[in-house]
C-alpha positions as CSV (number, residue, x, y, z in Angstrom):
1,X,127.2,5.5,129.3
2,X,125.3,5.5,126.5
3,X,126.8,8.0,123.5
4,X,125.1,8.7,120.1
5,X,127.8,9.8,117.4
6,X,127.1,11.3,113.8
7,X,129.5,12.8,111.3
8,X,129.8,13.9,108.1
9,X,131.5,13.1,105.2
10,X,135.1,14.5,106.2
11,X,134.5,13.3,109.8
12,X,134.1,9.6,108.5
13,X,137.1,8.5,109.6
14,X,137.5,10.0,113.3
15,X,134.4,9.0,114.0
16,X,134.5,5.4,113.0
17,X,138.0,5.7,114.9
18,X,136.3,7.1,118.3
19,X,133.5,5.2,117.7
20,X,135.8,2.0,118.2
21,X,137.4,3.2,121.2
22,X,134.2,4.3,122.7
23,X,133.3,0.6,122.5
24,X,136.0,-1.0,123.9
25,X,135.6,1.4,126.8
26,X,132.0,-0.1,127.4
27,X,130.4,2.4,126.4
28,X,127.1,2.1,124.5
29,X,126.9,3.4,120.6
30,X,124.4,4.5,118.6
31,X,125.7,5.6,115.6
32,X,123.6,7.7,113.1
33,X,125.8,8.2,110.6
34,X,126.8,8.7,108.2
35,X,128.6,5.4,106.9
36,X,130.9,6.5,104.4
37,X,133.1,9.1,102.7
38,X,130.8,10.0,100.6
39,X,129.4,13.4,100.5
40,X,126.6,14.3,102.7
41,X,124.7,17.6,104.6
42,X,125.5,17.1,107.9
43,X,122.6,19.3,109.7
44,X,120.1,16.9,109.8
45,X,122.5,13.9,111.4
46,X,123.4,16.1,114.4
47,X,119.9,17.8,114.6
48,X,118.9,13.9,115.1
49,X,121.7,13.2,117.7
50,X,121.2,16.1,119.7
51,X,117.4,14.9,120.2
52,X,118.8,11.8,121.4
53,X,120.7,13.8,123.9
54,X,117.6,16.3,125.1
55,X,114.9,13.4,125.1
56,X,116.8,11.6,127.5
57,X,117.6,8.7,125.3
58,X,121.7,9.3,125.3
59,X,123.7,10.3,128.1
60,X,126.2,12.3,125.7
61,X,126.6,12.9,121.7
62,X,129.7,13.3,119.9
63,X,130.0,14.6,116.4
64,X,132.5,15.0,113.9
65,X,132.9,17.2,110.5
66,X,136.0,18.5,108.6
67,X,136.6,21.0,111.3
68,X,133.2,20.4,114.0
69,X,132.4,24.0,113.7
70,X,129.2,23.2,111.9
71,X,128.0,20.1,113.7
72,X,128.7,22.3,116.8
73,X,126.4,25.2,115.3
74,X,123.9,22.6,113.7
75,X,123.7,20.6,117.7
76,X,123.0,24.0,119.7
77,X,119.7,24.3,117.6
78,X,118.2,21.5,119.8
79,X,117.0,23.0,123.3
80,X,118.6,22.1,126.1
81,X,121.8,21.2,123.8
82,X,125.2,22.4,125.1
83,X,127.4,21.4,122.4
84,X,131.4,22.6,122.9
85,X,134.0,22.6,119.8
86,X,137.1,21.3,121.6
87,X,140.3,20.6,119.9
88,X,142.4,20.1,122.8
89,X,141.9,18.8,126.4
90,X,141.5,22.4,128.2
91,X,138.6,23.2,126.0
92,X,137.2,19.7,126.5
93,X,137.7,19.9,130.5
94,X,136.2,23.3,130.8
95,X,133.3,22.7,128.4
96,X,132.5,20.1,131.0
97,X,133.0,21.5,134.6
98,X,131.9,25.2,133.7
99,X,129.4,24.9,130.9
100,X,127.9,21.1,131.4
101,X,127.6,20.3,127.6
102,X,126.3,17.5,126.6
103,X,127.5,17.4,123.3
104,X,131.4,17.3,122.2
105,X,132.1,18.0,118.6
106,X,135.8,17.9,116.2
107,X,136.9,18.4,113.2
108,X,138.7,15.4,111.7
109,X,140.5,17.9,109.8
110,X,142.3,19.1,112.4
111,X,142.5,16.7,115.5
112,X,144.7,13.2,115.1
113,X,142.9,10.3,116.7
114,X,144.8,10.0,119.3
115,X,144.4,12.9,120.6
116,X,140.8,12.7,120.0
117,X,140.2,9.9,121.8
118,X,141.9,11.6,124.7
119,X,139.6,14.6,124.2
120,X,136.5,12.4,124.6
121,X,138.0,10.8,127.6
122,X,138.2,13.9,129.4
123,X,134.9,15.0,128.0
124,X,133.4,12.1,129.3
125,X,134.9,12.0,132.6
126,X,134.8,15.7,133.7
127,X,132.2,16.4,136.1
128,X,130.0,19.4,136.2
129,X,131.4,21.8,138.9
130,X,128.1,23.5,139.7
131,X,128.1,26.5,141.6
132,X,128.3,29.9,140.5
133,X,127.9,27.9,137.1
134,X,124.3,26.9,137.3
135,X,122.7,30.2,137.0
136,X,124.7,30.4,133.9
137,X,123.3,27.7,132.5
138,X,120.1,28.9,133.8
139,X,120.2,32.3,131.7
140,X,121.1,30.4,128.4
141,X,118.1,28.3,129.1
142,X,115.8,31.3,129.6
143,X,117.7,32.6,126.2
144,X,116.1,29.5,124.9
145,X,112.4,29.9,126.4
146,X,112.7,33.9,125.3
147,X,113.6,32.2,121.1
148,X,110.5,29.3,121.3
C-alpha cells in the first residue's frame, strides 16, 4: 500500500516512529513532512497529503500533531477526504468499516507508539463494510458538491 504521512512539529516523533514501522511492513512512504522539532503550521502539510489521497496517488494518509485534532480538521478540507481522529483501536476499526476514511490522524501528545502503531494496523487492515453505509457516504459527498 502506498501511505503519505505529514506531521507537525509535536507529532515529529510519532510519526518518524510509525513511519518506521510502516516500512518494515512493506508499505510504501512518502513522507511530506515536516523533518524536525521545530516549529511549524501544520495546515498546508496535511492539505498536501490529503491531495495525495483524493488524486489517487496514495492509497491512505496518516498524520500526526500534538493531539491530531487539527490535522484531522485541516485533511477534511480536501474533497473526497474522510479523515477520522482515533486514539484507540475502536475508533480506528469503526472509522474504517462504517465511515471508509481514508485518512487516520493522532496526537503524539496523547497516544504511546505502540499503541499507535497498533492503531494504524487496524486502520490499515479494516475493510469497508458497505451497505447501509454507502449512502452515508454518499450524503457527505453531496454535502461536499452543495459547499463547491
Amino acid at each position: 500500500m502506498r501511505i503519505v504521512v505529514g506531521s507537525d512539529h509535536a507529532g515529529f516523533r510519532l510519526k518518524e516512529d510509525v513511519k518506521r514501522f510502516l516500512e518494515e511492513e512493506g508499505h510504501e512512504v512518502l513522507d511530506l513532512g515536516t523533518h524536525s522539532e521545530e516549529p511549524v503550521d501544520y495546515p498546508p502539510v496535511c492539505a498536501a497529503a490529503a491531495r495525495e489521497v483524493a488524486a489517487g496517488r496514495a492509497d491512505r494518509a496518516i498524520l500526526f500533531g500534538g493531539s491530531g485534532q487539527g490535522e484531522q480538521i485541516a485533511a477534511n478540507k480536501v474533497h473526497g477526504i474522510r479523515a477520522a481522529l482515533c486514539h484507540d483501536l475502536f475508533t480506528a476499526r469503526l472509522a474504517r468499516e462504517h465511515n471508509d476514511a481514508n485518512v487516520l490522524t493522532m496526537g503524539g501528545r496523547i497516544v504511546a507508539p505502540a499503541l499507535a502503531r497498533e492503531i494504524v494496523r487496524v486502520f490499515l487492515a479494516t475493510p469497508f463494510e458497505g451497505g447501509r453505509h454507502v449512502r452515508r457516504l454518499e450524503l457527505i459527498a453531496e454535502i461536499e458538491r452543495e459547499e463547491s
